[in-house]
Backbone as XML, in Angstrom:
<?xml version="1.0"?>
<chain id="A" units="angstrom">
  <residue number="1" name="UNK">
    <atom name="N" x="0.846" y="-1.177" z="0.000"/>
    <atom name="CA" x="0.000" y="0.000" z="0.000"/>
    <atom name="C" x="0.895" y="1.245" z="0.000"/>
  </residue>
  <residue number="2" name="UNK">
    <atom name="N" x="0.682" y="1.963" z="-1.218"/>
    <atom name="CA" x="1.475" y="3.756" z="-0.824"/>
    <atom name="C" x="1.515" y="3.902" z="0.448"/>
  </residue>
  <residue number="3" name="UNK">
    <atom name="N" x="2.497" y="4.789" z="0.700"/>
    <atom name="CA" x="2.419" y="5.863" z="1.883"/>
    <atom name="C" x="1.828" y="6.986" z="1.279"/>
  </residue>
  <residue number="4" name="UNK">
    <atom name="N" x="1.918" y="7.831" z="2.284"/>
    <atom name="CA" x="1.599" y="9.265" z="2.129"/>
    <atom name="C" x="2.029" y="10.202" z="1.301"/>
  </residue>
  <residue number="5" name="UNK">
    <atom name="N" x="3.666" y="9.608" z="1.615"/>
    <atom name="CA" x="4.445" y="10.845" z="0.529"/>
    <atom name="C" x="3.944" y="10.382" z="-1.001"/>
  </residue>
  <residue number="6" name="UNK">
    <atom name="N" x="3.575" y="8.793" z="-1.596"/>
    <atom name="CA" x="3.307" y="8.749" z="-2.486"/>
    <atom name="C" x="2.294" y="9.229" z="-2.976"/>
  </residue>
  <residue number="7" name="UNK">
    <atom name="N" x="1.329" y="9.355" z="-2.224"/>
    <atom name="CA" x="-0.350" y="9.885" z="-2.407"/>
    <atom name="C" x="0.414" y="11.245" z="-2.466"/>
  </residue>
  <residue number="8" name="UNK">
    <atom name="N" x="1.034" y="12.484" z="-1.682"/>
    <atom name="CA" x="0.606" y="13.541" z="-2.144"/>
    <atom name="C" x="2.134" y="14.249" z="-3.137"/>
  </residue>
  <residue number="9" name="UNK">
    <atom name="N" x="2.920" y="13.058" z="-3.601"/>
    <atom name="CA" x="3.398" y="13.137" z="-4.741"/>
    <atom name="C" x="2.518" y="13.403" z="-5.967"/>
  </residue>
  <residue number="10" name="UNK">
    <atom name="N" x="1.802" y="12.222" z="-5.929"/>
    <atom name="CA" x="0.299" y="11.973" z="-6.733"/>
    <atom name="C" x="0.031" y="13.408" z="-6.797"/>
  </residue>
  <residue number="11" name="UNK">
    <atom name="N" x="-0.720" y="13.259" z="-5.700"/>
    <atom name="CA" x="-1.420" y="14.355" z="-6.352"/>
    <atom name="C" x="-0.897" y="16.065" z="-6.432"/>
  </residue>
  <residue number="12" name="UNK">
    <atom name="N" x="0.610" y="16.355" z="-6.168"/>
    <atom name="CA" x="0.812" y="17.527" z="-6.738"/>
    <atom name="C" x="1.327" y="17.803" z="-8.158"/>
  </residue>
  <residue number="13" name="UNK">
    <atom name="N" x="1.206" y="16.304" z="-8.697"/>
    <atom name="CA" x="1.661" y="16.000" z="-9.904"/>
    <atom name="C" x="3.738" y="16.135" z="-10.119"/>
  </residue>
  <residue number="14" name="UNK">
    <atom name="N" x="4.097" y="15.282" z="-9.144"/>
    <atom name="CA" x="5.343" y="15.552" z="-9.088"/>
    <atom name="C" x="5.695" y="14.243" z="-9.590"/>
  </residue>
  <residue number="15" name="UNK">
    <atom name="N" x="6.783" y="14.342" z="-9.973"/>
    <atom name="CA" x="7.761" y="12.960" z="-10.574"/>
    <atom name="C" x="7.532" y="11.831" z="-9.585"/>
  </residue>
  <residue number="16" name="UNK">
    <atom name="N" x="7.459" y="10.647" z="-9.922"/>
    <atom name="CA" x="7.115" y="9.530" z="-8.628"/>
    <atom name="C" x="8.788" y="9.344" z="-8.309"/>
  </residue>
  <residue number="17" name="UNK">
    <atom name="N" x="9.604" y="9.734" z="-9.096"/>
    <atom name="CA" x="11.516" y="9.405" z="-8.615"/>
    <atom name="C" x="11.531" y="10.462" z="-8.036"/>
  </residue>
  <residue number="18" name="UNK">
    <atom name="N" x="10.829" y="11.590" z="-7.422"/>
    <atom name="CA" x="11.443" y="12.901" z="-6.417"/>
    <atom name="C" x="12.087" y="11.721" z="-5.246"/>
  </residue>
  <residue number="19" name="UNK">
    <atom name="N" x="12.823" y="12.131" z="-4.601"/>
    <atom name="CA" x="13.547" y="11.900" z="-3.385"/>
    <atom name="C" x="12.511" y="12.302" z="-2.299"/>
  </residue>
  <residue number="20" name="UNK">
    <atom name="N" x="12.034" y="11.608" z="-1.624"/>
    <atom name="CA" x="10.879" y="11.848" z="-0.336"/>
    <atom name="C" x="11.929" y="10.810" z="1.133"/>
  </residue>
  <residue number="21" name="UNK">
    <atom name="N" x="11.282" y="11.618" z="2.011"/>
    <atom name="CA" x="11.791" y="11.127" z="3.236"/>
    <atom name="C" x="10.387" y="10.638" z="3.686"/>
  </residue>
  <residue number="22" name="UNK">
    <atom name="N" x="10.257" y="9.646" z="5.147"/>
    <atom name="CA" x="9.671" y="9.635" z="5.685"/>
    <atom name="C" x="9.777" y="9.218" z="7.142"/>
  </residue>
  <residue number="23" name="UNK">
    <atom name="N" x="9.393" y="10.577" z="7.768"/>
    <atom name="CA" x="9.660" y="10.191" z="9.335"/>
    <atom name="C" x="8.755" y="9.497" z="9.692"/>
  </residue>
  <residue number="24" name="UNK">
    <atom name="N" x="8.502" y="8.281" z="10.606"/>
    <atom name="CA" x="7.145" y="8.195" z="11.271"/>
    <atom name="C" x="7.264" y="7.777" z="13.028"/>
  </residue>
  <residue number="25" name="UNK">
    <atom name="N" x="6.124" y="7.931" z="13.987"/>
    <atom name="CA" x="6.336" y="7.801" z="14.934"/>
    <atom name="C" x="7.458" y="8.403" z="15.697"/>
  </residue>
  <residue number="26" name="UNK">
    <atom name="N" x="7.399" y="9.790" z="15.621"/>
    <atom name="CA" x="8.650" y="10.457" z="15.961"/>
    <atom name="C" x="7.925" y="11.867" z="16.650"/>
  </residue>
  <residue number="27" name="UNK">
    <atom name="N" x="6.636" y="12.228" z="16.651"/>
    <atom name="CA" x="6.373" y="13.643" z="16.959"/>
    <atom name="C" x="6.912" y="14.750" z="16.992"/>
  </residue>
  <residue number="28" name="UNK">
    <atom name="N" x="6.345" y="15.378" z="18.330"/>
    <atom name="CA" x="7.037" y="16.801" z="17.885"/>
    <atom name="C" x="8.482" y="17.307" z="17.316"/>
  </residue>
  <residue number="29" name="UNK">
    <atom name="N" x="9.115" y="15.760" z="17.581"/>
    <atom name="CA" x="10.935" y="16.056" z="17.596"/>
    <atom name="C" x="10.912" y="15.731" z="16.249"/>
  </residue>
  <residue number="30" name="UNK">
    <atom name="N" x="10.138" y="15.253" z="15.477"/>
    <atom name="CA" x="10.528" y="15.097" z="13.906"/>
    <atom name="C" x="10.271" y="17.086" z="13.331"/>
  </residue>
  <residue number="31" name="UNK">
    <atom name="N" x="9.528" y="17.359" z="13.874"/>
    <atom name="CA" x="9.210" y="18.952" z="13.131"/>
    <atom name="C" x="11.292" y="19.878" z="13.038"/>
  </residue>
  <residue number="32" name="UNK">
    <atom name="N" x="11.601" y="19.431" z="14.390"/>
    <atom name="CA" x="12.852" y="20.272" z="14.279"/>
    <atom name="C" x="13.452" y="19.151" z="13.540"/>
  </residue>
  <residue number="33" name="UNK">
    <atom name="N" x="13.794" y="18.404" z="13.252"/>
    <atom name="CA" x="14.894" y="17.662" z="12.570"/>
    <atom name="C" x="14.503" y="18.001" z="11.117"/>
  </residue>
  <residue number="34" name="UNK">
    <atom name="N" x="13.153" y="17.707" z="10.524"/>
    <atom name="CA" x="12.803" y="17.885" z="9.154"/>
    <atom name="C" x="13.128" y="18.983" z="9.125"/>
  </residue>
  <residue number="35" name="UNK">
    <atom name="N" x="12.981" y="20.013" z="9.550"/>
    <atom name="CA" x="13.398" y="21.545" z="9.638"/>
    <atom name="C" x="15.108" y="21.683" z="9.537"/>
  </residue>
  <residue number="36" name="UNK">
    <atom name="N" x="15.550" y="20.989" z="9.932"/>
    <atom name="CA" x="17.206" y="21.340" z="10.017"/>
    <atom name="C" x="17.766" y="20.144" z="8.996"/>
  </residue>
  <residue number="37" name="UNK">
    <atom name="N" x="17.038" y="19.161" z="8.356"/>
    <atom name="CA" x="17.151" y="18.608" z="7.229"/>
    <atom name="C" x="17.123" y="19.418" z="6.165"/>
  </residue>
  <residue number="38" name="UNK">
    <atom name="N" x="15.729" y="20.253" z="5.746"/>
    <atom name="CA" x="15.779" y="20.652" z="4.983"/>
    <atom name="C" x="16.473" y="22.269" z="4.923"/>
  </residue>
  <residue number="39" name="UNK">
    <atom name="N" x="16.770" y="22.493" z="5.567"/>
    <atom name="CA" x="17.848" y="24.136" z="5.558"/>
    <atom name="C" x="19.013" y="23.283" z="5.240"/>
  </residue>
  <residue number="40" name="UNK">
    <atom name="N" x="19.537" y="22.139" z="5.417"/>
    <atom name="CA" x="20.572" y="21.539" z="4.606"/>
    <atom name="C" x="21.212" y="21.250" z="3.600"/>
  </residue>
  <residue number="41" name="UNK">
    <atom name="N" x="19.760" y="20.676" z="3.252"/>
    <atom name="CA" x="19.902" y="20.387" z="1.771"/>
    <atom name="C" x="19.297" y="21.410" z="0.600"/>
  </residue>
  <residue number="42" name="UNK">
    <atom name="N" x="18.819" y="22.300" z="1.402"/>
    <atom name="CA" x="18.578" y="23.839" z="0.393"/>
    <atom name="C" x="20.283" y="25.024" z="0.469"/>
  </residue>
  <residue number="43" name="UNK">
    <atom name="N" x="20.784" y="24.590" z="1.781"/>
    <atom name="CA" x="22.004" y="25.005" z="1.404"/>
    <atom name="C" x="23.067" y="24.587" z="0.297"/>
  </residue>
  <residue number="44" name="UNK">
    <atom name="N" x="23.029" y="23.241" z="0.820"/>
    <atom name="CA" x="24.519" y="22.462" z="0.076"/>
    <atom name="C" x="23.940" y="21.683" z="-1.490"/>
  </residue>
  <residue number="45" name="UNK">
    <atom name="N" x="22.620" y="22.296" z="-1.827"/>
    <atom name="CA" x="21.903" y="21.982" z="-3.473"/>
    <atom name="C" x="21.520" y="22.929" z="-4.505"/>
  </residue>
  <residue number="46" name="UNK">
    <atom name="N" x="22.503" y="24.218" z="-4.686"/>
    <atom name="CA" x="22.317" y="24.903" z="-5.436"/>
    <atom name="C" x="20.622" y="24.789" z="-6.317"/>
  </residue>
  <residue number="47" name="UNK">
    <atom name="N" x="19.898" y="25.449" z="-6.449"/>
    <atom name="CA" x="18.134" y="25.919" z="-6.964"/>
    <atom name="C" x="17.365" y="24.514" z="-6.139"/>
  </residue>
  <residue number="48" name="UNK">
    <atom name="N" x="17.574" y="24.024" z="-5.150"/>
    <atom name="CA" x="16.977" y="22.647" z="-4.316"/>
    <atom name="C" x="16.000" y="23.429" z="-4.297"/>
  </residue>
  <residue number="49" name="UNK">
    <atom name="N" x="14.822" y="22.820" z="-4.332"/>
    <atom name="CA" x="13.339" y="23.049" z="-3.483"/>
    <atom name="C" x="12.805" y="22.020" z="-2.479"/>
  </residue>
  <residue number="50" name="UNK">
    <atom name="N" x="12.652" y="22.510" z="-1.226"/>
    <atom name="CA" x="11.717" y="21.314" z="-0.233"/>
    <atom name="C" x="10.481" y="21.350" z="0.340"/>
  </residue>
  <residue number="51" name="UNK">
    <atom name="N" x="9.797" y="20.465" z="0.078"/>
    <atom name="CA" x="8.468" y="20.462" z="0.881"/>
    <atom name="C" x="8.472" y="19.999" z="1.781"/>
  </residue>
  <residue number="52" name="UNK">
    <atom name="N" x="7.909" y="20.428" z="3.305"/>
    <atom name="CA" x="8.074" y="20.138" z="3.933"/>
    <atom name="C" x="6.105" y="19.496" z="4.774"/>
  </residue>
  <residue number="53" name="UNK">
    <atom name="N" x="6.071" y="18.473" z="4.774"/>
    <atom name="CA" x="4.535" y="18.205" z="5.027"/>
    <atom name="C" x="4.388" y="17.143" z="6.426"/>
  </residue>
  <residue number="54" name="UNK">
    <atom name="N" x="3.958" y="17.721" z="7.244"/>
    <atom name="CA" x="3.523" y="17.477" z="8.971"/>
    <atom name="C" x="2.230" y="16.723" z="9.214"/>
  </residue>
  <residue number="55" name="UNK">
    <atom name="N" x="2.255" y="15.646" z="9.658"/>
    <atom name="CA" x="0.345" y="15.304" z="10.135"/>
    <atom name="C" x="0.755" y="14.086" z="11.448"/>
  </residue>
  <residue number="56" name="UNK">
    <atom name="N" x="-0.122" y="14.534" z="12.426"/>
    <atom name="CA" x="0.031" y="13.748" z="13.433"/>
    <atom name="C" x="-1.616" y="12.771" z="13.787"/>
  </residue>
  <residue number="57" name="UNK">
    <atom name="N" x="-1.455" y="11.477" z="13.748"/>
    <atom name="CA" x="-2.787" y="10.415" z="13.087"/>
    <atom name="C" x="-1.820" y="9.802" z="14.268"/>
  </residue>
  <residue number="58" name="UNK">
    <atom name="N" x="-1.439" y="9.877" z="15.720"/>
    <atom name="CA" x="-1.532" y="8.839" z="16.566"/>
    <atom name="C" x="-2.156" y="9.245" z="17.372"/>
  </residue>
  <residue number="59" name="UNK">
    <atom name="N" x="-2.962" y="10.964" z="17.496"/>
    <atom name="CA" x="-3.718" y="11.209" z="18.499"/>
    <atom name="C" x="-5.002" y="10.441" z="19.481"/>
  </residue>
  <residue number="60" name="UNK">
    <atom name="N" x="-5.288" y="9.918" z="17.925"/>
    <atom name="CA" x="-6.749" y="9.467" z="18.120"/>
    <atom name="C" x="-6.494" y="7.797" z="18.812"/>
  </residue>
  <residue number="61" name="UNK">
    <atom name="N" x="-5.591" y="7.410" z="18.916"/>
    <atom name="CA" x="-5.503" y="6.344" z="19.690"/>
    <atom name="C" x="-5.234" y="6.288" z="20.971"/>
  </residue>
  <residue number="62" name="UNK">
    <atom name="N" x="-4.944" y="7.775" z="21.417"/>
    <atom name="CA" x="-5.236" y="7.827" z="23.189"/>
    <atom name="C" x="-6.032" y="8.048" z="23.570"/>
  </residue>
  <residue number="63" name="UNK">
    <atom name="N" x="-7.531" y="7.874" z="22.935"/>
    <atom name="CA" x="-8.578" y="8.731" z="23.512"/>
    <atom name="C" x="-9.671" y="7.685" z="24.579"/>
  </residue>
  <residue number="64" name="UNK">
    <atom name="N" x="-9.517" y="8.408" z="25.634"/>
    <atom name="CA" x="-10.058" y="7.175" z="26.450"/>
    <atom name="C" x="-11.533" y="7.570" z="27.122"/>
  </residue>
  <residue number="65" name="UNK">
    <atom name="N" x="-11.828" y="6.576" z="27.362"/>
    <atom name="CA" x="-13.507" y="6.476" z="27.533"/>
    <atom name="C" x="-13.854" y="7.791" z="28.055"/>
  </residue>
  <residue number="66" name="UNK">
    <atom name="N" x="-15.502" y="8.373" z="27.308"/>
    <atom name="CA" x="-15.458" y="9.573" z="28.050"/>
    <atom name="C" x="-15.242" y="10.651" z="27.584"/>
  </residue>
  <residue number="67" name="UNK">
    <atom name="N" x="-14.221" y="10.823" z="26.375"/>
    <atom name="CA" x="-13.627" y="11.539" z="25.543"/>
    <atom name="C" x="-14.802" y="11.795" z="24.503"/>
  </residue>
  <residue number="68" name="UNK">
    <atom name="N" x="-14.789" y="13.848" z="25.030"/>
    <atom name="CA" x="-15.936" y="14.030" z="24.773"/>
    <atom name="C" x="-15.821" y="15.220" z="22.993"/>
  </residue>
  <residue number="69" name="UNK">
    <atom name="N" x="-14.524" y="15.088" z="22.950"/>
    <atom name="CA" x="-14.040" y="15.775" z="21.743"/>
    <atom name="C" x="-13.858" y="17.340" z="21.747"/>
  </residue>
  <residue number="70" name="UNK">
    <atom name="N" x="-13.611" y="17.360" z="23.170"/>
    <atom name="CA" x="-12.513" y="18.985" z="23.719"/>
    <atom name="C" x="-11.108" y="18.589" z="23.420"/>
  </residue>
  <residue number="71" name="UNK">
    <atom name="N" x="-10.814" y="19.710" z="23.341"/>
    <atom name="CA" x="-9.708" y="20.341" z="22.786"/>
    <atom name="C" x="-9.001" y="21.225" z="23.649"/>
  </residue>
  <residue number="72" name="UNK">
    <atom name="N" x="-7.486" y="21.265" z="24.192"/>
    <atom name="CA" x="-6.691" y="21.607" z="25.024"/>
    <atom name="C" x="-7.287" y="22.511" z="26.248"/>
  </residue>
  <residue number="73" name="UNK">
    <atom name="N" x="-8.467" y="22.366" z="27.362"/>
    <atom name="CA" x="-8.891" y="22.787" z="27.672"/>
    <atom name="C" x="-7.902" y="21.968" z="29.523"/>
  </residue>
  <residue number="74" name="UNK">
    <atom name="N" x="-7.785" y="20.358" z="29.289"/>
    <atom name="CA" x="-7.119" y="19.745" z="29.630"/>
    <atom name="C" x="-8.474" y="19.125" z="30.761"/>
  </residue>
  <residue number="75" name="UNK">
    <atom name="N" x="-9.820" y="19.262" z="30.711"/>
    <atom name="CA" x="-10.634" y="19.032" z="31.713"/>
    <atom name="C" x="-11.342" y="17.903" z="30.359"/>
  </residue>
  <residue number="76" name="UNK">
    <atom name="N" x="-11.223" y="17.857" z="29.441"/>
    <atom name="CA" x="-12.303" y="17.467" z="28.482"/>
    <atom name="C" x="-13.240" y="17.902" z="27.988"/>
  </residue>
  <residue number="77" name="UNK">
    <atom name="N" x="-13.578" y="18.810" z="28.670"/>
    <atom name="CA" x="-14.817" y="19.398" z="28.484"/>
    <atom name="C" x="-15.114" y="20.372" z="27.144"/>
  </residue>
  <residue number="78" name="UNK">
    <atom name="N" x="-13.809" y="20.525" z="26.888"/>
    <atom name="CA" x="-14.030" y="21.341" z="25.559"/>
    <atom name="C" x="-13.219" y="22.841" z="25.451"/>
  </residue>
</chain>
């Protein structure tokens, strides 16, 4: 099954041979590393372009009974 980067290769209509990374299971600490990845390789790649694309899909597996679909309120409540 694709990953992700292949789906939105797809669909920005980019070459399926672009060079894609993929972090997974890494959170907030993947945002600074992809970040200091890509100031890297936009330095040391003369006209480089990087996309840089974030989504966090392990939230929804801590949600425990009760969970009433609040949002950082830290009571649940909303």
């Amino acid at each position: 099954m694709p990953g992700a980067d292949y789906q939105i290769t797809k669909l920005l209509g980019l070459c399926p041979s672009v060079k894609r990374l993929m972090m997974y299971m890494q959170g907030c600490f993947a945002g600074g590393t992809v970040l200091r990845l890509a100031k890297d390789l936009t330095e040391n790649n003369r006209g480089s372009r990087v996309l840089v694309v974030c989504s966090e899909i392990t939230a929804g597996g801590r949600l425990g009974k009760g969970w009433n679909g609040g949002c950082c309120s830290g009571s649940g409540r909303g």
